[in-house]
Structures are given as structure tokens and as C-alpha cells.
C-alpha positions in Angstrom: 0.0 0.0 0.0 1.1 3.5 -1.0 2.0 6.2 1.6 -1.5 8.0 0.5 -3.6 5.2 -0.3 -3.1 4.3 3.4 -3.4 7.8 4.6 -7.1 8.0 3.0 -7.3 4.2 3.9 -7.0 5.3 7.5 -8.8 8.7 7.1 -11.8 6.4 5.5 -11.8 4.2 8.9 -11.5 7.0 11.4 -14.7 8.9 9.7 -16.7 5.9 9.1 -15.8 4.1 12.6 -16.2 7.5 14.5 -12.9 6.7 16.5 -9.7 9.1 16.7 -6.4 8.4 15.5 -5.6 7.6 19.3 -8.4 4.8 19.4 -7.1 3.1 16.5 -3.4 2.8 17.8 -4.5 1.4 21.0 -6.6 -1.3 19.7 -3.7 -2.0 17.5 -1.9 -2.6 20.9 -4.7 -4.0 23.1 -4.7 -7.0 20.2 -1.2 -7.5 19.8 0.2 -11.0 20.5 1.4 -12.3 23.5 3.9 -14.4 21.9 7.6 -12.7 22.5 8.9 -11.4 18.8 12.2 -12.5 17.8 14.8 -10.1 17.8 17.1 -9.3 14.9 20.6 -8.0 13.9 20.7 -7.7 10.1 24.8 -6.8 8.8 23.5 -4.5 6.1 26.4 -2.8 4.0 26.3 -1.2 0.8 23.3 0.6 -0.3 22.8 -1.2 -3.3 21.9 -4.2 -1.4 18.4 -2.9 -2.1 18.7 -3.6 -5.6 20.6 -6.5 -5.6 19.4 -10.3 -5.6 21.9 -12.0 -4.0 22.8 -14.6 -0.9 22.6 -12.3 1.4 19.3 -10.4 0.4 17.5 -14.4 0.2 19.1 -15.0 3.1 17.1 -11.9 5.3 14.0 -12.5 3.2 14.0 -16.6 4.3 14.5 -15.2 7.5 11.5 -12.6 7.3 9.0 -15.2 5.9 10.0 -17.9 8.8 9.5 -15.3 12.1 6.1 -14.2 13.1 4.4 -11.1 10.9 4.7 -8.2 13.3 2.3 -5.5 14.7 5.0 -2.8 13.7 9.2 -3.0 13.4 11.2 -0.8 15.2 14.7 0.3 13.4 17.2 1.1 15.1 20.0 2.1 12.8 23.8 3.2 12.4 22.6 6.4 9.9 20.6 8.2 12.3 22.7 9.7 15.3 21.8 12.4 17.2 22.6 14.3 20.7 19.0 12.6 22.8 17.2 10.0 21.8 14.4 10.2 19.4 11.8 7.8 18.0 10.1 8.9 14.7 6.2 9.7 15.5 5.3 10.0 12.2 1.9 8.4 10.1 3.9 8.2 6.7 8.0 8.1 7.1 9.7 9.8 4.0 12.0 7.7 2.4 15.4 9.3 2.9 18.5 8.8 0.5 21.1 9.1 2.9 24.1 8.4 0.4 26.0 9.9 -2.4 27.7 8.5 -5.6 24.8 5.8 -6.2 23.4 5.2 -9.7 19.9 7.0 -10.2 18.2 3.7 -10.2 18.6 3.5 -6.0 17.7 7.2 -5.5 14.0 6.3 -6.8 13.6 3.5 -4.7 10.8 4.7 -2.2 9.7 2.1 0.9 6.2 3.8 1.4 5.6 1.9 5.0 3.3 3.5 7.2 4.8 4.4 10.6 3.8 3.7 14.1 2.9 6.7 16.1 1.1 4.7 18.9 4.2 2.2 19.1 6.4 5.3 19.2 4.7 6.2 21.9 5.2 3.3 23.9 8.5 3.2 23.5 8.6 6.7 25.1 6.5 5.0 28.5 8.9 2.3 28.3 12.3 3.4 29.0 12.9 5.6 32.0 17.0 5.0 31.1 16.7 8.6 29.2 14.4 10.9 28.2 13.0 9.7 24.6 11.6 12.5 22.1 9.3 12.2 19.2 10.7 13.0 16.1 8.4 14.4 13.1 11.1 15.3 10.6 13.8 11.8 9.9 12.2 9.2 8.2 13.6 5.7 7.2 17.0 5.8 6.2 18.9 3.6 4.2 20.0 1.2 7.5 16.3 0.6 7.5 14.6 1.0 3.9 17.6 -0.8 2.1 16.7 -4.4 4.0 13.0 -3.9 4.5 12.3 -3.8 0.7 13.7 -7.2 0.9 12.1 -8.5 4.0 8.7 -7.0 3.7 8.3 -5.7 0.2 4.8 -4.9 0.4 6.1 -2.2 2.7 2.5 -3.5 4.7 4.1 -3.1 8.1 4.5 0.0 9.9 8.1 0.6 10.8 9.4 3.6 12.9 13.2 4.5 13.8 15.2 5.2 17.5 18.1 7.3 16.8 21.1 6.5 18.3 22.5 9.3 20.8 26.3 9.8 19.8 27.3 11.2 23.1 26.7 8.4 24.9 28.7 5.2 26.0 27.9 1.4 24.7 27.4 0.6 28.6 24.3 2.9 28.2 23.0 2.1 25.0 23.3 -1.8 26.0 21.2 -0.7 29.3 18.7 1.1 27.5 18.4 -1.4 25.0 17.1 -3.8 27.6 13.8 -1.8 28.6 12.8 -2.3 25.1 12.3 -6.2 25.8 8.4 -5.7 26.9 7.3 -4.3 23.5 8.2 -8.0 21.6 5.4 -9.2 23.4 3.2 -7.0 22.0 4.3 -7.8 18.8 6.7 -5.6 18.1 9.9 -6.7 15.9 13.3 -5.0 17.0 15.7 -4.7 14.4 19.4 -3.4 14.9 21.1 -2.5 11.5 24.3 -1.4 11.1 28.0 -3.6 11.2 30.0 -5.8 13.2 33.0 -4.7 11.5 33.0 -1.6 9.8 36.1 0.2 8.0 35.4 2.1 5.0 38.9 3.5 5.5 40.3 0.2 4.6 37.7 -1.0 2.0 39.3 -3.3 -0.4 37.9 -1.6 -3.6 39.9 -3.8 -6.0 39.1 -7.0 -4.6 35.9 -7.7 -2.9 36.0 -11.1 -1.7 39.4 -9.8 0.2 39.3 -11.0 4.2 41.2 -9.3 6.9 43.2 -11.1 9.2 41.7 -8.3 11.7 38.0 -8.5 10.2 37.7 -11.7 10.5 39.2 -12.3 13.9 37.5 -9.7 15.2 34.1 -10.6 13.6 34.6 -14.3 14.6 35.4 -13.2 18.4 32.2 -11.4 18.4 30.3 -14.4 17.2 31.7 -16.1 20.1 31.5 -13.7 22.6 27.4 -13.6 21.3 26.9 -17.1 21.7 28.7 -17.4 25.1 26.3 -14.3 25.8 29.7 -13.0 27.2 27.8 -9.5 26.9 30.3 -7.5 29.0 33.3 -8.0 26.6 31.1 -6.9 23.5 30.3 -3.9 25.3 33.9 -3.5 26.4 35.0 -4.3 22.9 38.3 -1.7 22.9 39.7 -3.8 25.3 39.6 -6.8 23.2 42.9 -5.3 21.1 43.9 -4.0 18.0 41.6 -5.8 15.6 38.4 -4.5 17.5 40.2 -1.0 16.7 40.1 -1.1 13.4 36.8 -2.9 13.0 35.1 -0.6 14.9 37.0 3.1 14.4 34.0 4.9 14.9 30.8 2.3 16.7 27.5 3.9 15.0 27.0 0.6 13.0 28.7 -1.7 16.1 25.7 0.0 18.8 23.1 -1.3 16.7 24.3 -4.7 17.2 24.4 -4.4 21.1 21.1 -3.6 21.2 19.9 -6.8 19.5 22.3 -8.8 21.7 20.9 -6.8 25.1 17.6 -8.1 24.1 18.5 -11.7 24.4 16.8 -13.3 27.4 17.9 -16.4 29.7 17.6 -19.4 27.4 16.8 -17.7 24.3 18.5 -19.2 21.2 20.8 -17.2 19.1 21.2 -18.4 15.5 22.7 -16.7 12.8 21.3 -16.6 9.2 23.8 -15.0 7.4 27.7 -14.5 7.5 30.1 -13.0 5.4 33.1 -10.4 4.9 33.0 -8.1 2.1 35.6 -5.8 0.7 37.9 -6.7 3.1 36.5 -4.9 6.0 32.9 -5.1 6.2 31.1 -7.9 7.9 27.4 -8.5 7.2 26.7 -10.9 10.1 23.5 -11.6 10.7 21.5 -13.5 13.7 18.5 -14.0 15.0 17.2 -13.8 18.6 14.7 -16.3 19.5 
């Protein structure tokens, strides 16, 4: 559904049903499932993913089809950082082409998703870690539209963003991460999308298939560390040496990956869907929590 089919879609209901925007979110919410949503991490990388057909786009489409359809997704993404903490509020989220250099063909790509104002809000109740804002103006960026076009490509599903506040340590992000873990049973999917490893400095442009001794000994120690659920060294990741250095020289696409992992309850199974290194220095790890 378009962005204003489903705006005169849910104009229709309100003035035929005689309810208010705020009605219809809550009854969204009063019949959402009780079954705990899986969580995911998806290793998203280039742009052009969204146009591409290729192992890893099947892989987080398999991996869509088999989980649970959810009430609404919430994004949290490496391209959207800024000082607080927001969560987009908007009906209908503006697809944003966060990204130069691209051919033309991914600047028309539009995800027309609906967003999640009511879910938004909740998320606001929810954590008491900071002080969570609404946000009118982001959008979806590419962390979020760029692997949703392949998960849900009838862009059905309303999907909202929480930025990620750069000012902040991973200690806090992990902690506020974790009073997110009530909305999965309300059927809402958290997604984390951004990279394990993460160097564009040291891209191997000439060679694609290239591996890093460092990439893939860091990437492999965070596998571990994940399935350990040795949580306090993946937070504490500088400590780990020089290969979590240059894998992670700035962490706006490591955080989103903490905040899948701090979403992992006792006993919950970890598996992960899809794993490679490309260019020598990006690793699109995926898993799946639950």
C-alpha cells in the first residue's frame, strides 16, 4: 500500500468508525500478541543491497517469511545519530537517500511503510533510562529501507526508527536497549542494522571477496562472545585489542548490534542466518534472537 492510499485508507476508517487516531493505535496494541517477537541484527552494508538479488538479500528474506508477521518494526540504525534520543512519530515516514555516488536507479527507490505513532509512543512510556523525544522530521534511512524492501516488500508493516545518541557510552545504549524487551510481546519486531565490522577507510575496492586477518578475527570473536552471551566484553570491545580497533573506528554501526544482543533473554537461542566479509573490511553478520 502506497503512503497516501493508506493515509485516505486510515482517514476512511476514522470517519466511518467514528474513532480518533488515538483509538485506532490502542486497539492495534490492546490486540497485539502475547507471543515474545524474535529479535534481529541484520549486517546491512552497501546501499545497493536494495537492488541487488543476492545470498545475502535471500538470506534476510528466508529469515522474514519464517519469524512471526509483526504489529509494527522498530529500526534502530547506524545512519541516524543524534545528541538525545528520538523515535520517529510519524503516520507516513519519508524515504530518505542518505548516500551519495549511487546510480539513479537507488535514488528512486521509495519504501512507502506506514509508521507507528502509537508504538512510538510506547516506546517513550517504556524506558525511564533517558528521556525519549518524538521525532516528526527523519524518516527511514537507508540502514532501514535498504533491507526492508527485501524482508517486507509490500512495505504492509508500519516501521518507525530510534536514533542512536552519539554522546553516549555502549554501557548505556546496551542498558537502555534492555527496557525495550516488553514491547516483543506486543508484537513488536526490533531490528538493529548497522556492522559488526565496519572500516570504509580500509575497503578493499579492487578486490571484494578480500578477508582481513583483523576483520575476521575480530568478527569471529564477536560471534563467540554472542553465543557465550559473554555480553560484558562486546560492550567493552576496545579492550579486546587492536583488531576491535580497526573494525570498529568509529561504533554507530557496532551499537546497533548491542542492542539486539541486550535483548537476548535467559535461554533464548541465538542463530545466525547469514555471514560473510566483504571488501575486506565489512562484515554482514546476521543472527536472530529467539
Amino acid at each position: 500500500m502506497k503512503r497516501n492510499e493508506f493515509i485516505k485508507s486510515l482517514g476512511a476508517l476514522i470517519a466511518t468508525s467514528m474513532i480518533d487516531l488515538k483509538s485506532f493505535g490502542n486497539n492495534v496494541l490492546e490486540n497485539a500478541n502475547t507471543q515474545l517477537m524474535p529479535a534481529l541484527f541484520i549486517g546491512h552494508g552497501s546501499p545497493m543491497n536494495a537492488l541487488y538479488d543476492n545470498p545475502f538479500t535471500k538470506a534476510i528474506s528466508k529469515t522474514a517469511n519464517e519469524i512471526p508477521i509483526p504489529k509494527a518494526i522498530l529500526v534502530v540504525s547506524a545512519h541516524w545519530q543524534t545528541n538525545g534520543t528520538f523515535v520517529t512519530s510519524m503516520i507516513a515516514p519519508k524515504t530518505i537517500h542518505d548516500f551519495g555516488g549511487f546510480p539513479k536507479a537507488l535514488f528512486d527507490v521509495e519504501y512507502d511503510a506506514p509508521g507507528s505513532p502509537e508504538f512510538a509512543k510506547k516506546v517513550i512510556e517504556q524506558v525511564k533510562h533517558t528521556h525519549v523525544k518524538d521525532d516528526h522530521d527523519w524518516g527511514l534511512d537507508h540502514g532501514a529501507w535498504t533491507i526492508l524492501k527485501h524482508m517486507y516488500p509490500k512495505a504492509d508493516i508500519p516501521v518507525f526508527q530510534l536514533s542512536l545518541d552519539y554522546s553516549k557510552s555502549a554501557q548505556w545504549h546496551y542498558d537502555l536497549a534492555k527496557e525495550l524487551n516488553a514491547l516483543r510481546s506486543k508484537g513488536l519486531l526490533i531490528v538493529g542494522s548497522g556492522n559488526i565490522v565496519h572500516n570504509l577507510g580500509r575497503v578493499s575496492w579492487d578486490d571484494p571477496t578480500t578477508k582481513f586477518d583483523w576483520s575476521i578475527e575480530f568478527d569471529e570473536r564477536v560471534k563467540s562472545d554472542l553465543l557465550k552471551h559473554e555480553h560484558t566484553d562486546l560492550i567493552n570491545y576496545q579492550k579486546i585489542g587492536k583488531s576491535a580497533l580497526l573494525s570498529v573506528p568509529t561504533n554507530e554501526h557496532y551499537l546497533p548490534m548491542l542492542y539486539a544482543a541486550a535483548l537476548q533473554q535467559k535461554n533464548e537461542p541465538l542463530n545466525f542466518f547469514y555471514e560473510n566479509i566483504e571488501m575486506g573490511s565489512i562484515s554482514m553478520r546476521c543472527f536472530k534472537i529467539g
